[in-house]
N, C-alpha and C positions, 0 to 999 in steps of 0.2 A: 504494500500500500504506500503509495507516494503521498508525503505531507502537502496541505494545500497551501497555496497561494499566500504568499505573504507579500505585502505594500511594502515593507523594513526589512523584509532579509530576513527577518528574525524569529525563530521559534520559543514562546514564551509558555511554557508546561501551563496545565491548571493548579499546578502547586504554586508553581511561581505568582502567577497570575495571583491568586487568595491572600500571597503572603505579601504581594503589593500594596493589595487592594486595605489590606488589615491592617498596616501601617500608615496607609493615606489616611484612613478612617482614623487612625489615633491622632493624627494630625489635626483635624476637625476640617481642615480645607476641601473644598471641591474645587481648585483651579489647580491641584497641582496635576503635571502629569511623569510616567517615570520615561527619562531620557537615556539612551544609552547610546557614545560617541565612541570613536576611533580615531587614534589620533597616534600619531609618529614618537617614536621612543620606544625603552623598555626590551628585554632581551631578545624578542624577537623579531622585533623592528615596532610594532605593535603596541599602544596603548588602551585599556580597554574602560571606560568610564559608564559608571551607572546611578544615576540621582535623578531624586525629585527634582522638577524643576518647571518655573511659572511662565517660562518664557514661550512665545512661538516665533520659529527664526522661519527667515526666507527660504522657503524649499525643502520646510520638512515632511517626512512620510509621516504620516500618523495613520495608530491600529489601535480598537477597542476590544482586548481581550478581558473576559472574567472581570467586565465594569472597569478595568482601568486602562488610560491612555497610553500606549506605546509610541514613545515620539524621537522619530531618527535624524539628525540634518542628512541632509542630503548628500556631501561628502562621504559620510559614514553608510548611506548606503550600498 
């Protein structure tokens, strides 16, 4: 079975997705969404960033899994 379609490249589990979503909600915010970037450095050329964050940048992918926002810039795609 091939995984579907993803806007971000990215496969985010239902585990991961609950444990997002249940850390937002301690948060009490509903603007935040979780970002995850790639970015140059680190041992394998490779950096790899994961935070909440309020921003929307020019030319992100964004996905709604398990109620929370999956939000890529665009480079990182």
């Amino acid at each position: 079975m091939t995984a579907p379609a993803s806007a971000t490249g990215v496969i985010l589990t239902e585990a991961a997705a609950s444990k997002a979503k249940s850390l937002l909600d301690q948060e009490g915010r509903d603007d935040l969404s979780l970002r995850i970037a790639v970015q140059p450095g680190g041992c394998a050329g490779l950096r790899y960033q994961l935070y909440f964050d309020d921003r929307t940048l020019d030319g992100d992918k964004v996905e709604t899994i398990g109620g929370v926002n999956l939000v890529v810039d665009k480079m990182s795609v």
